[in-house]
N, C-alpha and C positions, 0 to 999 in steps of 0.2 A: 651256321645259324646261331645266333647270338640267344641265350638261354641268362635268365634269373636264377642266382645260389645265393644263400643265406649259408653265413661262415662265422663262427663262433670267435670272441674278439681275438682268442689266443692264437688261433689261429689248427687248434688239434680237429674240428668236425666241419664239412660243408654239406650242404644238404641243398639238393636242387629243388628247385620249386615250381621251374617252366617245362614244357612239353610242347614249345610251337611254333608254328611257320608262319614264317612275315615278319616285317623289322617293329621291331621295340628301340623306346629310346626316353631319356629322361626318369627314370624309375625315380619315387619318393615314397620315405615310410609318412604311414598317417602321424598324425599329432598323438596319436595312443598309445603307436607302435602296436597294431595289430595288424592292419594291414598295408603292401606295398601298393600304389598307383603309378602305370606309365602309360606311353602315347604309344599304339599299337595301329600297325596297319596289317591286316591278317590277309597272307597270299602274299604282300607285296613282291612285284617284281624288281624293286633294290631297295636299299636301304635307307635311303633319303633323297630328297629334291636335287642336290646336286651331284648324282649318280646320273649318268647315261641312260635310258627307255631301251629297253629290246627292241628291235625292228620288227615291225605287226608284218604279220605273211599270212597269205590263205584268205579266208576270210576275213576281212578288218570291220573290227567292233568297236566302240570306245567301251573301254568298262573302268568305271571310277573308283580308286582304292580311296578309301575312307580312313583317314587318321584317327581312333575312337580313341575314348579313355579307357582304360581295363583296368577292375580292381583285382587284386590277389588277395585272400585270405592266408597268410602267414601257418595256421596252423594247420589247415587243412588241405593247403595249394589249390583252391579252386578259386580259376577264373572266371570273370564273368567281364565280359564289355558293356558297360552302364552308359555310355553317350549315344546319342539317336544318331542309328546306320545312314543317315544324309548330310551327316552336319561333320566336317574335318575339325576333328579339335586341332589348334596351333600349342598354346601352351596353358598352362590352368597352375592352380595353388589352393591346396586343402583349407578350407575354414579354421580357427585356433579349436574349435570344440569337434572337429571328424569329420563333422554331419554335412557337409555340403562342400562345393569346389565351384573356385573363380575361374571360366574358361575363357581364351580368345577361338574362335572359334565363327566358321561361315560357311555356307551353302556351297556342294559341287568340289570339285578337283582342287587338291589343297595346292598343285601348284601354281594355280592361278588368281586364288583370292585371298591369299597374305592380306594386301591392300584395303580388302573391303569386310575382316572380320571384325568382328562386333567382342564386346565383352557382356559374358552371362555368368549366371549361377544357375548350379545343380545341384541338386540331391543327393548327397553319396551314396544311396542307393540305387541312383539313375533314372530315367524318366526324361520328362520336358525340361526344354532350357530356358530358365527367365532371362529375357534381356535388359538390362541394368545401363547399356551406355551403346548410344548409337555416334561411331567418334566423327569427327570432321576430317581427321588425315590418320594417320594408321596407327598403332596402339599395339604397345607389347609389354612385357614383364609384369602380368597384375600379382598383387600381391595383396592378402588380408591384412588387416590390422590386427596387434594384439588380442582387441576385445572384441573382434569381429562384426562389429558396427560398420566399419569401411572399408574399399577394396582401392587401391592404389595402383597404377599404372603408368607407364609411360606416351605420351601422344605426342609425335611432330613429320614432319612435312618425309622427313628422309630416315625413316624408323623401319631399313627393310629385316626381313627376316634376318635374325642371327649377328646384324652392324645395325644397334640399337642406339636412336639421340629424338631428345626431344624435352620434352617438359613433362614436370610428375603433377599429378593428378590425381584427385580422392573423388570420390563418388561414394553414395550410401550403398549398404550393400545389398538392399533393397530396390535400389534406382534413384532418379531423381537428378 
């Protein structure tokens, strides 16, 4: 089980900071450096999309693991997942001021709607997700601007998860 440690640059103290089950991936420090943000599926049964599913026995249920954002408090190691339990985040990018994150992100079982997530902002505190870009073909890598007025991404026809092409794109980061 893959675990978050904060290790001092010299490398003489590390200090763990996670306690948990289900795959983590992508960790980023805020713009503060106070706290870390990664993409968290809690329980999961592997580690990512291109791992193998268990074979369902006994009773079969579908039960949807949910990719959230989880933020980490640095100094006091508490976690809290701040992305709504329906919504799979794909990938996201902290605002330049802390206070809010650029997510891709869609409805139901993240391995099926790559193709059809949307770009939004949130809260770094968490809550509802505004929607800011409803794309034509698929959309990945958003990114903030400096000054936090726009969010940047990429949109084209063959943009699947992970083998990323298309064209860049600014949007307000309000919408529009």
């Amino acid at each position: 089980q893959a675990q978050l440690y904060v290790a001092a640059i010299d490398g003489n103290s590390t200090r763990k900071l996670t306690s948990i089950t289900g795959a983590l991936a992508d960790p980023g420090w805020s713009p503060d450096g106070k706290t870390i943000v990664f993409l968290f599926t809690e329980n999961a049964p592997r580690a990512n999309p291109l791992m193998p599913m268990a074979a369902e026995t006994g009773l079969i249920a579908e039960k949807v693991y949910e990719q959230r954002l989880a933020v980490l408090d640095v100094a006091s190691s508490k976690l809290q997942q701040i992305s709504p339990p329906d919504m799979y985040v794909y990938e996201y990018d902290w605002s330049p001021d802390s206070k809010s994150f650029a997510l891709l992100s869609a409805h139901g079982a993240g391995d099926a709607n790559w193709y059809v997530a949307q770009l939004y902002t949130m809260n770094a505190n968490g809550g509802q997700l505004t929607p800011i870009h409803k794309p034509q073909l698929q959309i990945a890598e958003p990114r903030w601007s400096p000054d936090g007025k726009s969010i940047a991404f990429i949109e084209g026809l063959m943009s699947d998860e992970g083998v990323i092409g298309g064209d860049i794109f600014i949007v307000p980061a309000n919408g529009g």
